[in-house]
N, C-alpha and C positions, 0 to 999 in steps of 0.2 A: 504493500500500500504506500509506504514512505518512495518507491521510487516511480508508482505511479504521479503520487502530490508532486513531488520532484519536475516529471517531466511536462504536467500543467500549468505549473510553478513556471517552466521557462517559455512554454507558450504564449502563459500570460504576459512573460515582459515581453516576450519579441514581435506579438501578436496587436499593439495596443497601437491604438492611430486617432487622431483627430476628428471627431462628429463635426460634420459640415453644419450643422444645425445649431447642435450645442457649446461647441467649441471645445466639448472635455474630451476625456480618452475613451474609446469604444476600443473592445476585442474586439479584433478584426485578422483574420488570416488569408488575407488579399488584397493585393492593390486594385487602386483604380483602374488599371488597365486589364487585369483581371477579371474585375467585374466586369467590363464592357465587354470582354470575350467571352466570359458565360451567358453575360445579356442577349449577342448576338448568336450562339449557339442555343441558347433558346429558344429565341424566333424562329428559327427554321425548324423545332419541334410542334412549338404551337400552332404555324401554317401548317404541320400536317393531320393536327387533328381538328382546327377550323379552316373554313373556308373564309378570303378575304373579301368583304364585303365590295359586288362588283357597282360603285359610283364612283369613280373619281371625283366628282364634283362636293360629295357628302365626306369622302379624306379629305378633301381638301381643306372643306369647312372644318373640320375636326379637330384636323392638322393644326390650323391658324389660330383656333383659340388655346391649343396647347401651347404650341410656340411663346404663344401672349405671356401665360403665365409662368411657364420655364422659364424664360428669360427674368421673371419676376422672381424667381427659388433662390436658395442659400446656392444650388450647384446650377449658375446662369451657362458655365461654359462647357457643361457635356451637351454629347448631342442627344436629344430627344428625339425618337419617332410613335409616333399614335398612329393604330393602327383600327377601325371599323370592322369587326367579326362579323359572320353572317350568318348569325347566329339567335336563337328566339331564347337563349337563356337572359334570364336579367342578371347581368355579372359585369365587373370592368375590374382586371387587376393589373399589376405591374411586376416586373422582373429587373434584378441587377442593369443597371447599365443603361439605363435611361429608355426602356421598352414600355410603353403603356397600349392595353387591349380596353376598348369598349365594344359589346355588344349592341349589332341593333334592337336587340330585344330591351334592353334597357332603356334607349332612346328615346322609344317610342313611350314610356310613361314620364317622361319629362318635357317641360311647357314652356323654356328659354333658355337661350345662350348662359346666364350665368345658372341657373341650373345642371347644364352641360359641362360649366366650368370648374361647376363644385363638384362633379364627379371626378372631371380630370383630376385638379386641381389635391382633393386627397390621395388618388394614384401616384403625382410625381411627389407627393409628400412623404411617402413610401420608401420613393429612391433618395431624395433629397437627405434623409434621417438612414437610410441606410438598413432599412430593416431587414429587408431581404441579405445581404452581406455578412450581418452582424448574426441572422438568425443560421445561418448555414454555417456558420465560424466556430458557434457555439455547439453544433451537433459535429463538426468537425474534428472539436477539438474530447468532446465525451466520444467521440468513436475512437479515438485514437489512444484517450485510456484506457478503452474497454481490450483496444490489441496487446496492448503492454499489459494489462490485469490478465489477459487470457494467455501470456507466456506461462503465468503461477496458477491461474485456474482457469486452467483449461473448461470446465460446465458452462464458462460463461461468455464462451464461443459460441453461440446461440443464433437464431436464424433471424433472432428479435434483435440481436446486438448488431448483427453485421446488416444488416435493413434501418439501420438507424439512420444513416444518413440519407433514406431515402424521402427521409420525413420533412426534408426540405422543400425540393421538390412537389409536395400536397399541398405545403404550408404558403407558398409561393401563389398558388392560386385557390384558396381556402381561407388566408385571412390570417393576420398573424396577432392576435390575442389584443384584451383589452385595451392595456396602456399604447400597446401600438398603433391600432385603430385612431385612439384619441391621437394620438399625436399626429395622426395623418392628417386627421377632422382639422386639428389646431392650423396646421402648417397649411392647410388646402386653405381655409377663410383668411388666413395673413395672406397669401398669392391672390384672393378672390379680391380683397382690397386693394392690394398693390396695383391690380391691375383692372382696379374701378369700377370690379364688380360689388355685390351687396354681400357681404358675407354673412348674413341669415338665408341666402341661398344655399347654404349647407344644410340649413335645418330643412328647408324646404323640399329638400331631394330625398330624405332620412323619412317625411313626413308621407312623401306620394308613394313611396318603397315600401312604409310599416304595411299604406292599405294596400300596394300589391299582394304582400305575403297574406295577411288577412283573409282575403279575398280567396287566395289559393290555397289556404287554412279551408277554409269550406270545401273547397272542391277535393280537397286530400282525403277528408270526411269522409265523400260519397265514393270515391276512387279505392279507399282501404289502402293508401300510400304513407309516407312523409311526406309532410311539406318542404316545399323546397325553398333553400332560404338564398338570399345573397350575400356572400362572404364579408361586403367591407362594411360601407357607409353604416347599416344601421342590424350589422350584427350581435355586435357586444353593447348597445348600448340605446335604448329607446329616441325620438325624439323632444320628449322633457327632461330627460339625462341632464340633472342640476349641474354636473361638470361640465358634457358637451356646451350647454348653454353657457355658460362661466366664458371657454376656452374660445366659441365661436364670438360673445362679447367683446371681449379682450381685442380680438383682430376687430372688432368692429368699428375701433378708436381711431386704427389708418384709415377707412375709409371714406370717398369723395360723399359730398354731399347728393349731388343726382346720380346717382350709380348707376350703371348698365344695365338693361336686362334682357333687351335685344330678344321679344318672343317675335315679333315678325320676323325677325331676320333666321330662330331657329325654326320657327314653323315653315317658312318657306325651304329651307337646306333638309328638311325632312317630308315634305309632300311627297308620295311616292312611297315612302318607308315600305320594304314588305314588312308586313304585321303577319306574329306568328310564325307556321309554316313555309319554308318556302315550296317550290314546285317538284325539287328532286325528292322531299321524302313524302308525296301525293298531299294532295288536301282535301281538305273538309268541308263540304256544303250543303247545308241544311240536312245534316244527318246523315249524307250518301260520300262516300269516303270514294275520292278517282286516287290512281294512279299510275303515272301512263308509261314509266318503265315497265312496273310488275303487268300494264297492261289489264287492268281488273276493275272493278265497281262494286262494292257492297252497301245496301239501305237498311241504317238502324234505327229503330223506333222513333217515332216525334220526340217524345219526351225525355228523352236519355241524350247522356250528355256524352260527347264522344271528345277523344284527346287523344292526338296524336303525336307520342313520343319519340325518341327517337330510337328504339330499341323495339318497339309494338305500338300498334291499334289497342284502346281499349275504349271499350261503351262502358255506361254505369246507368242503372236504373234508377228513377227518381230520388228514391232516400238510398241509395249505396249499398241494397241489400244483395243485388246480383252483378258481376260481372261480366260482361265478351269480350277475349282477348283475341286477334289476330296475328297469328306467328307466321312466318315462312321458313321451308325448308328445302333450300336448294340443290339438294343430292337426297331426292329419298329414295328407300329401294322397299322392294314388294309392291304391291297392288294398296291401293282405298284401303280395303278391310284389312288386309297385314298390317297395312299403318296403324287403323286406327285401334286395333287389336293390342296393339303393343304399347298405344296412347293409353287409351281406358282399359282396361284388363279384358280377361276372357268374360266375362262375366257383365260387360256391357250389352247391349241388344244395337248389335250394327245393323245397320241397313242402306243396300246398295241404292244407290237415286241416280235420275240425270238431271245434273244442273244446269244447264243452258249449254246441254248438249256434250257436259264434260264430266268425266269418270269422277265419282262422289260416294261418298257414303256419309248417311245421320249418324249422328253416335248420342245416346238416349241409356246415361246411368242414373243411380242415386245423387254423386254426386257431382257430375259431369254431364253436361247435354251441348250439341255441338255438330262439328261436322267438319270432312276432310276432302279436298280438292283437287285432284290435278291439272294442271294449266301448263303447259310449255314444258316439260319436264321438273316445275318444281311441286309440291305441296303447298297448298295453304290451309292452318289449322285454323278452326274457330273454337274456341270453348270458352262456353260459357261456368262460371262457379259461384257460388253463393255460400253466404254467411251460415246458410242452414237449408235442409235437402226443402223444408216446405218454402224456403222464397224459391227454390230453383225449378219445384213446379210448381209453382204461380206463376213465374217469364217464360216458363217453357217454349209455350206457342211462339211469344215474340223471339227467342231467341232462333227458333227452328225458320221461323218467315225470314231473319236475317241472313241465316244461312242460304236458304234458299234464294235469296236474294242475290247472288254472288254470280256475277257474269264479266264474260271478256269483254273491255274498254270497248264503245261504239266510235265512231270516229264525230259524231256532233257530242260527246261525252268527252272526246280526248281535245276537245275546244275549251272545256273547264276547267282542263290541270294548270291552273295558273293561279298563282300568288295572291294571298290578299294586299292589300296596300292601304298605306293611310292616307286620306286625302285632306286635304282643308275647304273648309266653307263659312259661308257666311251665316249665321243662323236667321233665319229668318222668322217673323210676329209669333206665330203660334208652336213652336217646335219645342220638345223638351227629348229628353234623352229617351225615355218612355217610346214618343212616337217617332224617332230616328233610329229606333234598336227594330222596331217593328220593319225596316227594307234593309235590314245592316243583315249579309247573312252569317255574321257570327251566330246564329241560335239562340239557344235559349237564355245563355248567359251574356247576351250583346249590352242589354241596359249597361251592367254592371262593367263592363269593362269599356265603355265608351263614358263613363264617370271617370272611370278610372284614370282614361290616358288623358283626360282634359283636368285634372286635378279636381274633380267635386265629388268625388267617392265620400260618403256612400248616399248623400242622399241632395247634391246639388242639382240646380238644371240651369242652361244655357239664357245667357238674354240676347233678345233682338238686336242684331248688327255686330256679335261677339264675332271673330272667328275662333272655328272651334278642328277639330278634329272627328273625325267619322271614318269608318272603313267600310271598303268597297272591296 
C-alpha cells in the first residue's frame, strides 16, 4: 500500500496544472495539446454513431453563436467546433478539446438565440473548466494504482478494475456530476452576459427541459420504460435550485441592459427543423407506421400511442396495460411456424394466414399474441405483451387486426416516408393549441407537444399575430 500512496504521491506532483477558470492547481495528466488530440479522435467516433445534421445553413447559424461566446470563455484561443447531430435525442454534450454536439432534437424545444446560447454556452463551460480532462486524469491515475496494487494482489485484477477507465468515456456524454454541472451553469450565464445575452436564459432552457422530461414521464408510464433524461443542463439540479439561481444571478451583474434574445432570428435558422423521426428509421402517421427501406406498412389502433425508437416499433394501449413491439430479423431460417415455434413455445396455437399475399403465421398464447412475417427474405415479428394475461385478451382483437394489417409499401404510400418538420406561423384570431393539434399529425399527443416546443407546456395557448411553431 505504502508504494502504491508513493506512486500517487508523485503523480500528484507531476500531474498538477493551472484551471483556466480558476486559476488554482487541477490534477491533470495531459497537456493541452493532448487534449485537443483526444478531442479530435473523438469526433470521428461520434460521427460514426450520429449522423451530421445535413443544413449547412443551420451549422452555420450554430457555428456563429458558439464562436460568439468562445471567444467570450476563460480559453478565447482554442479552436472550437459545434457541430448539429441529426438526431431526435434531447442531448448536447462536449468532449476535451474544444468539440461541442447539439442535437436537433433539443433545438427544437427551445424559442431563441440566447436560449441556444445557454445550451452552448454551459457545453464550452465544460471545456473551459476542464472537466472532461480533469475527470479522465483522475480515473487514470486510480487505474494505474489499481496495476501496481494488482503486482501484491493479484484478486484485484478484476474485469471491474481494468474497465475502469472506460468510465470516462460514459461520463463524457452522461454528464459529469453535481458540482460540475453547476459550474458549467455558472461559466455558460458569465459567456451568456459577456456576450449580451440575458443570463436567466439558462434558467429558461432548464425550465422548457424539466416539462420535456415530465411530459415523457407520462408516456414512460404507458410504455413500461424509463424515462429518458438529458444529461447536462437540468440533471443534477431543478430549475428553482436556490444555488443555480444564486450562481446564474451573480453573472447577471455583467450583463447589458437590453440583452439579446434574437427569437426571430432562431425561429427562422430553425423552420424546416425535422421534428422527431427522420425518414431513414420510417415514420409515423396517424397511427400507420411507412417504411420505405424495410418497404412495409403497418395500422395500429386510433387510440394507442405509437413510438418509434430507435432499436423497435412499439404501440401502447390507452393506460399502458398492453404492448406491440415490432422486431426484424434479417437472416431467419425455417418457415413462419418454425419461427414462431421457437418465438412462443410448443404450446402456442400457430396458425398459418396470408397476409397481403405473404407467408405469415398468428401466434395466439397466454401470454403472447402476435404474429410472424416474411417479406424479402427477412422476418418481421409482432408481439404483443401485457401486464396481465386478462388485458392481453381484452386487445387481442386489436392486436390480431394490426397484424393483419401489415402489407408491402404501395408506391402512393412510399410518397409519405418523409420527415416531419417544424414550421413557423403566424397565429391567427381564433387558434389555440387544442384546434392546431387537431390537423398537426402528430396524434394523439400533438396538443401537448406543440405547448411544449412553443414554451406554454402545460396548459398555455397562442395569441393572435404571435409566431408560433406547429408541425407538418
Amino acid at each position: 500500500m505504502r508504494i502504491v500512496l508513493a506512486c500517487l504521491f508523485l503523480l500528484d506532483i507531476s500531474g498538477c496544472a493551472k484551471n483556466p477558470v480558476s486559476g488554482q492547481s487541477d490534477f491533470v495528466l495531459m497537456s493541452e495539446s493532448q487534449e485537443i488530440a483526444i478531442g479530435r479522435q473523438s469526433d470521428l467516433q461520434v460521427k460514426k454513431q450520429y449522423k451530421v445534421y445535413e443544413s449547412e445553413a443551420l451549422q452555420d447559424y450554430v457555428d456563429g453563436v458558439g464562436q460568439k461566446l468562445a471567444h467570450k470563455s476563460h480559453r478565447p484561443n482554442l479552436q472550437y467546433h459545434f457541430t448539429v447531430l441529426d438526431s431526435p435525442e434531447i442531448n448536447a454534450f462536449a468532449l476535451p478539446g474544444g468539440y461541442v454536439y447539439i442535437t436537433r432534437g433539443i433545438m427544437a424545444y427551445l424559442n431563441s438565440e440566447a436560449e441556444l446560447a445557454a445550451v452552448l454556452g454551459h457545453e464550452i463551460g465544460h471545456i473551459t473548466a476542464r472537466h472532461g480532462v480533469r475527470q479522465q486524469s483522475t480515473a487514470q491515475a486510480a487505474s494505474i494504482g489499481l496495476d501496481i496494487a494488482a503486482i501484491f494482489v493479484p484478486q484485484i485484477n478484476s474485469v471491474g478494475a481494468q474497465n475502469l477507465t472506460n468510465v470516462v468515456t460514459g461520463a463524457m456524454l452522461s454528464g459529469y456530476g453535481r458540482e460540475h454541472e453547476l459550474e458549467a451553469d455558472h461559466l455558460g450565464a458569465i459567456y451568456l452576459a459577456r456576450s449580451e445575452y440575458d443570463p436567466q436564459a439558462m434558467i429558461k432552457v432548464i425550465s422548457a427541459l424539466k416539462n420535456q422530461e415530465l411530459q415523457d414521464a407520462e408516456l414512460a408510464k404507458q410504455e413500461g420504460r424509463d424515462p429518458r433524461h438529458y444529461h447536462g443542463l437540468f440533471a443534477t439540479h431543478p430549475d428553482n435550485d436556490t444555488r443555480l439561481q444564486q450562481l446564474v444571478g451573480e453573472a447577471g451583474r455583467q450583463a447589458v441592459d437590453n440583452p439579446l434574445v434574437g427569437r426571430s432570428e432562431f425561429l427562422q435558422a430553425t423552420d424546416g427543423l425535422v421534428f422527431n423521426d427522420n425518414s431513414e428509421q420510417g415514420v409515423v402517421r396517424n397511427n400507420r407506421f411507412y417504411h420505405g427501406e424495410l418497404g412495409i406498412a403497418i395500422q395500429f389502433p386510433a387510440v394507442w400511442q405509437v413510438h418509434n425508437l430507435p432499436s423497435t416499433l412499439v404501440a401502447v394501449s390507452p393506460q399502458g396495460e398492453v404492448q406491440l413491439q415490432l422486431h426484424v430479423d434479417k437472416k431467419p431460417t425455417g418457415s413462419p411456424t418454425e419461427y414462431a415455434q421457437r418465438l412462443a413455445g410448443n404450446d402456442a396455437r400457430i396458425e398459418a394466414v396470408d397476409i397481403d399475399n405473404l407467408p405469415a403465421v398468428l401466434i395466439d398464447a397466454p401470454d403472447v399474441v402476435g404474429g410472424v412475417i416474411y417479406l424479402n427474405g427477412q422476418t418481421f415479428v409482432l408481439q404483443g405483451k401485457a401486464k396481465s394475461r386478462q388485458n392481453l385478451a381484452t386487445y387481442r382483437e386489436e392486436i390480431i387486426n394490426s397484424v393483419r394489417s401489415f402489407h408491402a409499401l404501395t408506391a402512393a404510400e412510399r410518397k409519405l416516408v418523409k420527415p416531419l418538420s417544424i414550421r413557423v406561423i403566424a397565429v391567427q384570431r381564433n387558434d389555440t393549441f387544442a384546434s392546431l393539434a387537431q390537423r398537426s399529425p402528430l396524434g394523439k399527443s400533438a396538443e401537448s407537444y406543440l405547448r411544449l416546443i412553443n414554451a406554454q407546456y402545460p396548459s398555455g395557448e397562442p395569441q393572435a399575430g404571435q409566431r408560433i411553431k406547429i408541425v407538418e
